[in-house]
C-alpha positions in Angstrom: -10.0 0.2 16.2 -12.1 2.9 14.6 -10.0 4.7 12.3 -8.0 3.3 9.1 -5.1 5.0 7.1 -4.5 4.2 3.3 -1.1 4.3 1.8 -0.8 4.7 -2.3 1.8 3.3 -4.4 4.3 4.9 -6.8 2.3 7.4 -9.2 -0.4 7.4 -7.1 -2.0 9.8 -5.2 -4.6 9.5 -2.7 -7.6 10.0 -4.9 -7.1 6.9 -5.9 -8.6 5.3 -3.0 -11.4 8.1 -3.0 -14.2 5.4 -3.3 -12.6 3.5 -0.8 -12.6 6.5 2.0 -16.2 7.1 0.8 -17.4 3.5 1.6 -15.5 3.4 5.2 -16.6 7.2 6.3 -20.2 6.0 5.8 -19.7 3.4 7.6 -18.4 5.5 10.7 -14.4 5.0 9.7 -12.3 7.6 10.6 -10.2 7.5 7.6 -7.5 9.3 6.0 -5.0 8.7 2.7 -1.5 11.0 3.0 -0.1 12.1 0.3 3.4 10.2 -0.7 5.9 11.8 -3.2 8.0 13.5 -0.4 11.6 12.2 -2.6 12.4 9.2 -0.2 11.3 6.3 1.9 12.1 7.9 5.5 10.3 11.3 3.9 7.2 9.2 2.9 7.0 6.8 6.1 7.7 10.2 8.5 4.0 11.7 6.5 2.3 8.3 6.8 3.7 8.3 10.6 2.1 12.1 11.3 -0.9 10.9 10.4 -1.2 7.4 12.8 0.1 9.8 15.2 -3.0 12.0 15.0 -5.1 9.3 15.5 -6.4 8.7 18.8 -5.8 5.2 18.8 -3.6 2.7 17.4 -5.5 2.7 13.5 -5.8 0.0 10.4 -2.9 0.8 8.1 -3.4 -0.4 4.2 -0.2 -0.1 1.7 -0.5 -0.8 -1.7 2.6 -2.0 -3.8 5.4 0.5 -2.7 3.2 1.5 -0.1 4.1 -1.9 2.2 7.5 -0.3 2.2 6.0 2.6 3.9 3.9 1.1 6.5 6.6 -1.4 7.2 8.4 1.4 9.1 5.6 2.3 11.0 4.9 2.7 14.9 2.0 2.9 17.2 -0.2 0.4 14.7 -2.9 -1.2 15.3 -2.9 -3.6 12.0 -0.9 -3.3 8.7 -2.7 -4.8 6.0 -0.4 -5.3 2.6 -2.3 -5.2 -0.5 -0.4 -6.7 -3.7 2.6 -4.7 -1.6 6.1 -5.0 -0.4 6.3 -6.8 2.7 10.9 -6.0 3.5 12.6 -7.2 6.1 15.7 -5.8 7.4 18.0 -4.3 4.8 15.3 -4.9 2.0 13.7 -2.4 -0.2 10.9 -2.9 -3.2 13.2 -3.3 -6.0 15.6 -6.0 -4.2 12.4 -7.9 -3.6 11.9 -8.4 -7.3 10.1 -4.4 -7.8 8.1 -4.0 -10.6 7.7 -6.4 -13.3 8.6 -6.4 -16.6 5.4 -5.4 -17.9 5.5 -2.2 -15.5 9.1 -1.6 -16.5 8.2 -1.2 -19.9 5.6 1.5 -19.3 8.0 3.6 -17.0 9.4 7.1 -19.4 12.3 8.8 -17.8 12.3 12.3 -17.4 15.0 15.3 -17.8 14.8 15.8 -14.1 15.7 12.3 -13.3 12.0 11.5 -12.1 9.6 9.5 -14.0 6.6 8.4 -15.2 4.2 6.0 -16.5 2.8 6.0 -20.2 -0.6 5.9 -20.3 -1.4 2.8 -22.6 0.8 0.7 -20.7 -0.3 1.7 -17.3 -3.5 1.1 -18.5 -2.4 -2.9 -19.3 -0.4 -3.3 -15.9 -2.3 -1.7 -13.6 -5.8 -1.1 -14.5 -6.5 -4.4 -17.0 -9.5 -5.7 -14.9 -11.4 -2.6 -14.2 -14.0 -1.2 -16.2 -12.6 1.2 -19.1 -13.8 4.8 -17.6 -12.5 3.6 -14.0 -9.0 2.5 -15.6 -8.9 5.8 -18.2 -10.1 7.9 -14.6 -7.3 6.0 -12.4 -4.5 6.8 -15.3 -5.9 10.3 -15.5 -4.4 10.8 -12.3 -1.1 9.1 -12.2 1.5 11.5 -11.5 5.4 12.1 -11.9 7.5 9.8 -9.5 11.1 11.0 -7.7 13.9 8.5 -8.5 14.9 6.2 -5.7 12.1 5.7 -3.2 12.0 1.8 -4.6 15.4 1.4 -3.2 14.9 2.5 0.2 14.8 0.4 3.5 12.6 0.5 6.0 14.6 1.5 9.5 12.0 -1.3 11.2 9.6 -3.7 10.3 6.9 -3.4 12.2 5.3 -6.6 10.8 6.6 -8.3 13.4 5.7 -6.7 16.5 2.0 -7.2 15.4 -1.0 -8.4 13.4 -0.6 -8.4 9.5 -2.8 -9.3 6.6 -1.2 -10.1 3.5 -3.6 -10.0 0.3 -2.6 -11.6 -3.0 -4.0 -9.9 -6.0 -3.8 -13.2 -8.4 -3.9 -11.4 -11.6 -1.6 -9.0 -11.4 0.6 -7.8 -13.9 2.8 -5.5 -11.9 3.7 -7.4 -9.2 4.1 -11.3 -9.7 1.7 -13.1 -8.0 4.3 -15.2 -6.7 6.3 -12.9 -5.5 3.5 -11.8 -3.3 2.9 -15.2 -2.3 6.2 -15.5 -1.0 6.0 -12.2 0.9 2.6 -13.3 2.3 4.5 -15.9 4.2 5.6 -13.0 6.5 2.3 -11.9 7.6 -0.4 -13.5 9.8 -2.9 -14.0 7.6 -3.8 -14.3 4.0 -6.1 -13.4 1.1 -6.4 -14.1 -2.4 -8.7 -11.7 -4.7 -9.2 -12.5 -8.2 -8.6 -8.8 -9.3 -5.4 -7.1 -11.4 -3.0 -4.9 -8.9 -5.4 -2.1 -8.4 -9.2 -3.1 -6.9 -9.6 0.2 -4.9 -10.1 1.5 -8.6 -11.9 -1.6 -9.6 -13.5 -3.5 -6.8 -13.5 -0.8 -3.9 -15.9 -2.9 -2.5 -13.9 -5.8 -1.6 -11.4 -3.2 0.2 -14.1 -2.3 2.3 -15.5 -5.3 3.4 -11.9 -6.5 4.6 -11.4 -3.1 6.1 -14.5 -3.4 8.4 -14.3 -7.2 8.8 -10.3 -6.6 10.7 -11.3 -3.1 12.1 -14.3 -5.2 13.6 -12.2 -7.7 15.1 -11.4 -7.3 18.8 -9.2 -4.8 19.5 -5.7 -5.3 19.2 -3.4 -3.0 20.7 -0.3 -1.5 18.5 3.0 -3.3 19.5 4.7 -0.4 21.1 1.5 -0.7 23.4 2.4 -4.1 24.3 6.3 -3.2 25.1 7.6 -4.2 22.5 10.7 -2.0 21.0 11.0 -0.5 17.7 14.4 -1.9 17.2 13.8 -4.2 13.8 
């Protein structure tokens, strides 16, 4: 594998990971981060899946949070990695996994068109508490509006497995319950446990990175549909 595809979370947007694609397109990554916010789960996985599909071969996919949903559904991969994300199985979605904690919850403002968003104080707290202030102010800064009901959509497969999958546990999280992750972990075929809050793209691109190239660097694993398996879970 040569190329990578990152997947944000609710009330991101791909900027997020901008230091991220910087770090891996020096180091010869082809790498790309779709935009989400498409109103559903099949809407978000169907842009995520456009841009595998463009790849020429089977490519790294990272999810964060809400983002595991997404990549969960995925074809044609060469390795999901799921980053303090949502690991379902069949007929789960994020929130019936436990979603967001209360924390989260409690910085979540609902909107007059039946979206919401995040207020920036607490978002700051539940998101962004380890990072360094102008990172966490810069990462809020960009937060956007999120449609209603994405968190309660299931994947149509689970593509976790049909092939490799690293699961990495974000041990002071305030978003996601570290144990909650742990328990999703158990799903994947490997593990990590980082020290950092629920966002180090924003905070500690650099351990992203160095996972990214250490798996892409790995020998070459085709994706499961390559190995004849069907997309049928």
């Amino acid at each position: 594998m040569s190329s990578a595809v990152l997947v944000h979370g609710l009330y991101h947007r791909p900027e997020h990971f901008i230091r991220v694609v910087e770090g891996l397109r020096s180091a010869g990554v082809d790498v790309v981060a779709p935009v989400l916010h498409r109103g559903s789960l099949a809407a978000d996985t169907a842009a995520v899946q456009a841009a595998v599909d463009q790849m020429a071969d089977p490519p790294l996919v990272l999810g964060h949070s809400y983002g595991g949903s997404v990549i969960t559904g995925l074809r044609r991969v060469g390795r999901l990695v799921y980053l303090a994300a949502f690991v379902p199985d069949a007929g789960e979605s994020a929130a019936g996994l436990g979603g967001a904690s209360s924390q989260l919850k409690s910085a979540i403002e609902p909107q007059h068109d039946g979206s919401t968003c995040l207020d920036p104080s607490r978002a700051v707290d539940a998101l962004y508490a380890d990072c360094p202030e102008h990172l966490a102010a810069w990462a809020v800064g960009l937060l956007r509006a999120q449609a209603a009901g994405c968190g309660r959509g299931v994947p149509e497969r689970q593509s976790w497995k049909h092939g490799p999958s690293t699961y990495v546990v974000c041990t002071k999280d305030r978003a996601i319950d570290p144990a909650l992750q742990r328990a999703m972990a158990a799903r994947c075929d490997s593990v990590r446990e980082w020290q950092t809050g629920h966002s180090p793209f924003v905070g500690r691109p650099e351990l992203v990175i160095d996972l990214a190239l250490e798996l892409l660097d790995a020998p070459d694993t085709p994706g499961w549909e390559d190995r004849g398996l069907t997309a049928t879970h």
